[in-house]
Each structure stands twice: as structure tokens, then as C-alpha cells.
C-alpha atoms as a printed R data frame, in Angstrom:
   type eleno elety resid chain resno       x       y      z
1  ATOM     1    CA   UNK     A     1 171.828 131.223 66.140
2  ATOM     2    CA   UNK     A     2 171.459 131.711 62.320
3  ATOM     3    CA   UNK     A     3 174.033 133.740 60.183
4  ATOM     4    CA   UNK     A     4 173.035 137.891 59.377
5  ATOM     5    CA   UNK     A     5 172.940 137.132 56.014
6  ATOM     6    CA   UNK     A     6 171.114 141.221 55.166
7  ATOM     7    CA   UNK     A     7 171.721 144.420 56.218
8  ATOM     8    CA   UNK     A     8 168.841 147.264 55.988
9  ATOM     9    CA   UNK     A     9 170.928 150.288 54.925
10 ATOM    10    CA   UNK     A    10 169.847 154.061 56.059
11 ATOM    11    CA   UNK     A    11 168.100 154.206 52.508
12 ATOM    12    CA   UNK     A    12 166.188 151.584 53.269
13 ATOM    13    CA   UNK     A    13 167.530 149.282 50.781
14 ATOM    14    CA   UNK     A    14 168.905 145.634 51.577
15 ATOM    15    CA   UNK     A    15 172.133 144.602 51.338
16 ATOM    16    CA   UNK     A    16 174.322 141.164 51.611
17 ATOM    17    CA   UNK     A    17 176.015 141.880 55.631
18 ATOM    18    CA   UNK     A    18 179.405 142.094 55.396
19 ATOM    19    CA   UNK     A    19 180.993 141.999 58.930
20 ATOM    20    CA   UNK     A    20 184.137 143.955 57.170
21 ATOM    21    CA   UNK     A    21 182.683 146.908 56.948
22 ATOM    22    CA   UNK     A    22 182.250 146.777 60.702
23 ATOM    23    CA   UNK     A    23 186.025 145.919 61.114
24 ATOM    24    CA   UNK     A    24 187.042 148.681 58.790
25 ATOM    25    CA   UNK     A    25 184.883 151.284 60.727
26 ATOM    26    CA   UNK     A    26 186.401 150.051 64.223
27 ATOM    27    CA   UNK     A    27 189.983 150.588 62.206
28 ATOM    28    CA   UNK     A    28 189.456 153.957 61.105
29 ATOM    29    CA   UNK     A    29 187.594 155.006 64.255
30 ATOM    30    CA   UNK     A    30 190.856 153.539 66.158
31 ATOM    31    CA   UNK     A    31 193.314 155.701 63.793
32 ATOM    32    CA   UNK     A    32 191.667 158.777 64.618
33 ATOM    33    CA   UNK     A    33 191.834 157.910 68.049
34 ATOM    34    CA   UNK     A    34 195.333 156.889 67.783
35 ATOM    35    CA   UNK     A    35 194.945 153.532 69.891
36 ATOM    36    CA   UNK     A    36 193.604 149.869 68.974
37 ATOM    37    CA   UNK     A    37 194.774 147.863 66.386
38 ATOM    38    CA   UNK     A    38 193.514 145.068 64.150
39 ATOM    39    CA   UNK     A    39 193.197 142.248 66.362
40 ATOM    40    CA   UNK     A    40 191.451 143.857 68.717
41 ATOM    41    CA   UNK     A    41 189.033 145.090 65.892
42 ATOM    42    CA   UNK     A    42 188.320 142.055 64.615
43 ATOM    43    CA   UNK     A    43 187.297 140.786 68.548
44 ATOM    44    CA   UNK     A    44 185.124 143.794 68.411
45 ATOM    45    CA   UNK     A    45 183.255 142.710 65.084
46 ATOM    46    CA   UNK     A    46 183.041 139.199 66.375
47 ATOM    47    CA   UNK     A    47 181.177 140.881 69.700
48 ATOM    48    CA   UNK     A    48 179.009 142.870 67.766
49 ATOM    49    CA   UNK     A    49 177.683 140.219 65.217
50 ATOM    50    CA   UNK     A    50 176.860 137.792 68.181
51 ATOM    51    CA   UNK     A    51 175.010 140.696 69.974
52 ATOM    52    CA   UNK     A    52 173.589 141.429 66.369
53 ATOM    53    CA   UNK     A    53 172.281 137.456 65.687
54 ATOM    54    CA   UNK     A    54 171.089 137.600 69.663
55 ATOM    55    CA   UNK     A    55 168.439 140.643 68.989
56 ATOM    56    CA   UNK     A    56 167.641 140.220 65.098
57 ATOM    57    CA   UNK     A    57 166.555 136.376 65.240
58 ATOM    58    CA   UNK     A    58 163.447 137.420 63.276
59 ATOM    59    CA   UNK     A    59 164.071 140.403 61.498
60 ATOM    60    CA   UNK     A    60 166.749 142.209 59.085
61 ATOM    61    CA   UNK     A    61 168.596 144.613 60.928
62 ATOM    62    CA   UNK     A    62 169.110 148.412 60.265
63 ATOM    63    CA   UNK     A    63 172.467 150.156 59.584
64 ATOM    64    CA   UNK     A    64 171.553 152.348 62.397
């Protein structure tokens, strides 16, 4: 599987994929929820950029 390397964003713009913003969204939706912490975030992001590299092999894929 090749790296994400771009991200579509909901303005339809491209941007460089960061897998941190991910993490950081996991984080703050773990605060709210009073649980989690950053370990298991990160094993989270790492889940969802293999399922991410799995379904986008030939295409950029959307923020959505």
C-alpha cells in the first residue's frame, strides 16, 4: 500500500494529509467524552489510515 500523501478538504481544495489532525480530533472527541487517552488515539489513527490506504488506492480522499 502507498502512503495518503493528499487530503480533499470539504472546500474542495487539496491538502498535504496529516494523520495528526486525526489524532487530535480522536483527543478532543475523547475529552468531551471523558474516557480514552493518547495511546489509544494514536492506535485509532493508525486503524483509520490503513482502512484509508485500503479504499483510496486510486484516488484522493475527501475530508468527509
Amino acid at each position: 500500500m502507498k502512503p495518503i500523501k493528499y487530503v480533499i478538504k470539504r472546500d474542495g481544495s487539496q491538502d498535504v494529509f496529516d494523520k495528526k489532525i486525526i489524532t487530535n480530533a480522536i483527543l478532543k472527541a475523547f475529552e468531551q467524552a471523558n474516557e480514552g487517552n493518547r495511546f489509544l488515539a494514536n492506535k485509532i489513527t493508525e486503524s483509520v489510515v490503513e482502512t484509508l490506504m485500503r479504499s483510496y488506492v486510486h484516488e484522493t480522499p475527501h475530508v468527509e
